[in-house]
C-alpha positions as CSV (number, residue, x, y, z in Angstrom):
1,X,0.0,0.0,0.0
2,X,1.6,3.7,-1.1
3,X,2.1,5.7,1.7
4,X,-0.1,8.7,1.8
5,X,2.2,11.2,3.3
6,X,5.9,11.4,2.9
7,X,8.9,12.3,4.7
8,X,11.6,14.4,2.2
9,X,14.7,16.0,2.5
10,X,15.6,18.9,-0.3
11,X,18.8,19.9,-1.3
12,X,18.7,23.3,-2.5
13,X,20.1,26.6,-3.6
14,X,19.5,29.7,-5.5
15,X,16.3,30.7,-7.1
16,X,15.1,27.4,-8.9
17,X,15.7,25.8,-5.3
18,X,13.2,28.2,-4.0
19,X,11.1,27.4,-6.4
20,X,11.0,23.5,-6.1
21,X,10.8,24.6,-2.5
22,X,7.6,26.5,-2.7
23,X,6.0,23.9,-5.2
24,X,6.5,21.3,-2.7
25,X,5.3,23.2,0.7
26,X,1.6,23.6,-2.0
27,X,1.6,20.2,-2.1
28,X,-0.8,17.7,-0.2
29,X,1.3,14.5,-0.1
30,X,4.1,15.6,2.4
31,X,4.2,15.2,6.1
32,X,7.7,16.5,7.0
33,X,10.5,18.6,5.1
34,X,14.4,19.1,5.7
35,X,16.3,21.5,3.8
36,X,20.2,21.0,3.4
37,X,21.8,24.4,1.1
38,X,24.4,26.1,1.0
39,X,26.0,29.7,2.0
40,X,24.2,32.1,0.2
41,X,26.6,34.1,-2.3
42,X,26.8,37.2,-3.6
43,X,25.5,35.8,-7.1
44,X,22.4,33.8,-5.9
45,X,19.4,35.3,-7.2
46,X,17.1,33.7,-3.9
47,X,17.8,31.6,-1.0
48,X,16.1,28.7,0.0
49,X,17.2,28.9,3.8
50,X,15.6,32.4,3.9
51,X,11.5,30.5,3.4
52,X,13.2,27.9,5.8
53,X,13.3,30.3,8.4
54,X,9.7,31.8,7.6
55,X,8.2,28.6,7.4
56,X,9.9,26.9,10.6
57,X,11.3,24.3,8.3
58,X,14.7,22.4,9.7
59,X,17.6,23.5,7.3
60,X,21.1,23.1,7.2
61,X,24.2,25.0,5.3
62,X,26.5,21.8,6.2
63,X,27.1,18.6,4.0
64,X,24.7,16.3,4.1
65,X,27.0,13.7,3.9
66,X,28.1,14.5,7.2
67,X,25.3,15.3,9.3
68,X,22.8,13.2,11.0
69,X,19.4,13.3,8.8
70,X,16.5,14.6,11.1
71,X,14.4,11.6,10.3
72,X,14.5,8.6,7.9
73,X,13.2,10.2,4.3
74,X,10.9,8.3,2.1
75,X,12.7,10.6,-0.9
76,X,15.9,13.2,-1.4
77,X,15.6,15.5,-4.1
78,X,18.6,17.4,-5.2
79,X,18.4,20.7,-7.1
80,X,21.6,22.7,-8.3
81,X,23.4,20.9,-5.2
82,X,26.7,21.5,-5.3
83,X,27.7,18.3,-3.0
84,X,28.3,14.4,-4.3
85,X,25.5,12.7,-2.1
86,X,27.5,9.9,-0.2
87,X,26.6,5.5,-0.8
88,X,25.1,5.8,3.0
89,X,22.2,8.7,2.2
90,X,21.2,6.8,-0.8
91,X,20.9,4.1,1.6
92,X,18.6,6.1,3.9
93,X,16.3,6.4,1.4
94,X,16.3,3.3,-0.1
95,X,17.7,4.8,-3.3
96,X,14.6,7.2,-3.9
97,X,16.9,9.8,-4.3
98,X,17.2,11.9,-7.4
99,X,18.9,14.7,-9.1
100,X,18.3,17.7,-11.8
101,X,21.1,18.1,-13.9
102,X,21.5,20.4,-17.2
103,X,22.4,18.5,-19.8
104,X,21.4,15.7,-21.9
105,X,22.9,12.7,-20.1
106,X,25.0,11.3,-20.5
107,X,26.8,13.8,-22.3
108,X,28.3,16.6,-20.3
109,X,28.5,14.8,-17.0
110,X,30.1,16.6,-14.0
111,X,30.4,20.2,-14.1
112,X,30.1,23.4,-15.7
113,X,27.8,21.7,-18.5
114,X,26.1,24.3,-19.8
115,X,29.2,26.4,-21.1
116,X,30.8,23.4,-22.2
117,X,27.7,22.3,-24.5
118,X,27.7,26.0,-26.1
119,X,31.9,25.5,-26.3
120,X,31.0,22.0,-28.3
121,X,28.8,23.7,-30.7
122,X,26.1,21.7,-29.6
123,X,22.3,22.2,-30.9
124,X,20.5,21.2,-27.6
125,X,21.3,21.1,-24.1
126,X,18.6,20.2,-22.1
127,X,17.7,19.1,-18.4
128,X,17.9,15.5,-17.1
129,X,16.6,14.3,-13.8
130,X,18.0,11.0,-12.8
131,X,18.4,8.5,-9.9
132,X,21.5,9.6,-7.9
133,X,23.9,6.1,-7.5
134,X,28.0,6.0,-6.7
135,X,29.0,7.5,-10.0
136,X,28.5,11.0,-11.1
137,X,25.6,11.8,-13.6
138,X,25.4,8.1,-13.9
139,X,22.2,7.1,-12.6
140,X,19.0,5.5,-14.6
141,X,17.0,8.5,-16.1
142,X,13.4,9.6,-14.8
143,X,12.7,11.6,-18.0
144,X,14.5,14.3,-20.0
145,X,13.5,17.4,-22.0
146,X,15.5,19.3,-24.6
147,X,16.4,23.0,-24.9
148,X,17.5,24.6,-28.3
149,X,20.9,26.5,-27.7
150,X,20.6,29.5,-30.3
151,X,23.6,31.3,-32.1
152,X,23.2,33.9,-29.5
153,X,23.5,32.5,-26.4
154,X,25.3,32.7,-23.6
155,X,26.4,30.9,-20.5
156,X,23.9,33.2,-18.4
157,X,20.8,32.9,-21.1
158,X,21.3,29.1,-21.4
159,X,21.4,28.7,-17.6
160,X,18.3,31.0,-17.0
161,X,16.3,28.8,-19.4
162,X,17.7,25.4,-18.1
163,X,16.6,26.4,-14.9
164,X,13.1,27.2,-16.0
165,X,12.4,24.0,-17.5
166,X,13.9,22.2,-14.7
167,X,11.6,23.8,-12.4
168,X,8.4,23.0,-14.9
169,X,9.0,19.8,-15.0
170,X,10.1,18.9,-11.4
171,X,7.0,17.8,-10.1
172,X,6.5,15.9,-12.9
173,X,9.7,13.8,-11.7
174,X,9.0,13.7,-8.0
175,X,5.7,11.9,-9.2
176,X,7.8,9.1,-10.9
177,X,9.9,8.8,-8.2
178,X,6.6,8.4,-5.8
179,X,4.8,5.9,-8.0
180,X,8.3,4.3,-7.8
181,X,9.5,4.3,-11.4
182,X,12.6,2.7,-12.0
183,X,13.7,5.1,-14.9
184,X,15.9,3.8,-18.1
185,X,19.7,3.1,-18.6
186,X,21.6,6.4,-19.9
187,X,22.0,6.0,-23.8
188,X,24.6,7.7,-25.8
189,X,28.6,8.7,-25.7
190,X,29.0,10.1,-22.6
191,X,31.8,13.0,-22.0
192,X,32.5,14.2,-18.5
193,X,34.3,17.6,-17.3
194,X,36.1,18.7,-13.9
195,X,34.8,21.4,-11.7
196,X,36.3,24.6,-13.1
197,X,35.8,27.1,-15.8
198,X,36.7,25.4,-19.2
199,X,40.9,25.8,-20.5
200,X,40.7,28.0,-17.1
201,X,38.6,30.7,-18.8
202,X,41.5,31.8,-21.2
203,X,41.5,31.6,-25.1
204,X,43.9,29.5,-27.0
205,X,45.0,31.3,-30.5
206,X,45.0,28.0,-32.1
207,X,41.0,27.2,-32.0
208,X,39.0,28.4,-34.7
209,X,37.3,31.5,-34.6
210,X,33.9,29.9,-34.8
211,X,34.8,28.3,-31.4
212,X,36.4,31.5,-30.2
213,X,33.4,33.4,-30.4
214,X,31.6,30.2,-28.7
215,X,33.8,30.3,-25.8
216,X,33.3,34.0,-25.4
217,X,29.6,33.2,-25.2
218,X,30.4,30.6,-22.8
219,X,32.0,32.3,-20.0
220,X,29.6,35.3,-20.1
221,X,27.9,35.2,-17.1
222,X,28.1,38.3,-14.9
223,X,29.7,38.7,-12.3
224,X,31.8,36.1,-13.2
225,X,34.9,36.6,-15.0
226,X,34.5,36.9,-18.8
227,X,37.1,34.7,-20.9
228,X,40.3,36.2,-21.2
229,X,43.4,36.8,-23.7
230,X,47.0,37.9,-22.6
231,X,45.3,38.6,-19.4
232,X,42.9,40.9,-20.6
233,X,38.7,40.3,-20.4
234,X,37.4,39.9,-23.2
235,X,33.5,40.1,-24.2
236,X,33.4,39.8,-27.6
237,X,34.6,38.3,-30.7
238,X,35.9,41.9,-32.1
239,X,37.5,42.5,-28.9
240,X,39.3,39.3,-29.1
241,X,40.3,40.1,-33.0
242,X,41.4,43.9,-32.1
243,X,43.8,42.7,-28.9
244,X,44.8,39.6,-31.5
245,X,45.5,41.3,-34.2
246,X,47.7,44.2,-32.3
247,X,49.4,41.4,-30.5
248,X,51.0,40.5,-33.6
């Protein structure tokens, strides 16, 4: 017999978190909520902890990999958390524990995925939620939808509608997830990046200018620093050609 009400634990941050957050405290099926996010920064748009506090909901800014969990959850739901959840959570949950992650698993696993997928010259991105197991980005996938990148985008524009469509289709996840869905095996070539900004944020002279001026695009995302050349920001491809060109 389904349970009727359910014990979850959310982990969080910036605006999309909030709005997972607020989607879930409308809902009738839950019984109890933890919140695990991180230190707000000067660059998130909304914090999560800040309706924990309103709401009296228990929150904490520490790992949850290494804090007790405030009761045993029936399902963890991470959004844009920026911490590996550990073999003994997934444990605590029986494995009903699940992630949203931008991109079209399994390609660009790991981090920074969006500007790599503009960088790659890719036509979509997209957002894929997925069970969370002892890989990274590995887990069987809940359901994905696909986002056209367009020649103008940037990190910032591609990140801002990721993040919409994860949040429109996150309760549509949760409900696989409740009605215990097992998902499907990830199908494709996968590719995989490190934490950091791509080549370290700085242009190499012997790319192509069509993936120059994708690069450039890439790393815009204010107030984070724009890619660079002989040290210097740049924030376009004309920049880039000008400073290039009187290099010479």
């Amino acid at each position: 017999m389904r349970k009727l009400k359910l014990k979850i634990i959310l982990c969080l941050y910036n605006w999309v978190g909030c709005e997972v957050l607020e989607h879930v405290l409308q809902r009738g099926d839950i019984e109890e909520i933890a919140i695990f996010t991180h230190e707000v920064t000067p660059s998130a748009m909304a914090d999560p902890s800040t309706i924990a506090v309103q709401k009296g909901i228990w929150m904490s800014t520490e790992s949850i990999n290494d804090v007790r969990l405030p009761f045993n959850p029936d399902i963890i739901a991470s959004v844009y958390y920026r911490q590996v959840i550990k073999k003994h959570v997934i444990e605590a949950a029986d494995g009903k524990v699940f992630n949203m992650h931008p991109s079209l698993l399994p390609r660009h696993r790991g981090c920074s995925s969006i500007p790599w997928a503009i960088i790659d010259g890719d036509s979509f991105t997209g957002v894929t939620f997925h069970y969370i197991d002892q890989g990274i980005d590995t887990g069987r996938v809940l359901l994905q939808a696909a986002i056209p990148i367009t020649p103008s985008d940037t990190q910032e524009s591609l990140y801002q509608r990721c993040m919409r469509t994860g949040a429109q289709y996150w309760p549509a996840a949760f409900e696989l997830v409740k009605c215990n869905f097992h998902g499907v095996e990830q199908y494709g070539e996968p590719s995989f990046h490190k934490r950091g900004a791509p080549n370290n944020g700085v242009i190499d002279d012997n790319w192509p200018l069509d993936k120059i001026e994708r690069f450039i695009r890439a790393m815009t995302y204010p107030p984070y620093p724009y890619a660079t050349y002989e040290g210097i920001s740049i924030r376009t491809l004309d920049e880039y050609l000008d400073l290039s060109r009187g290099s010479r």
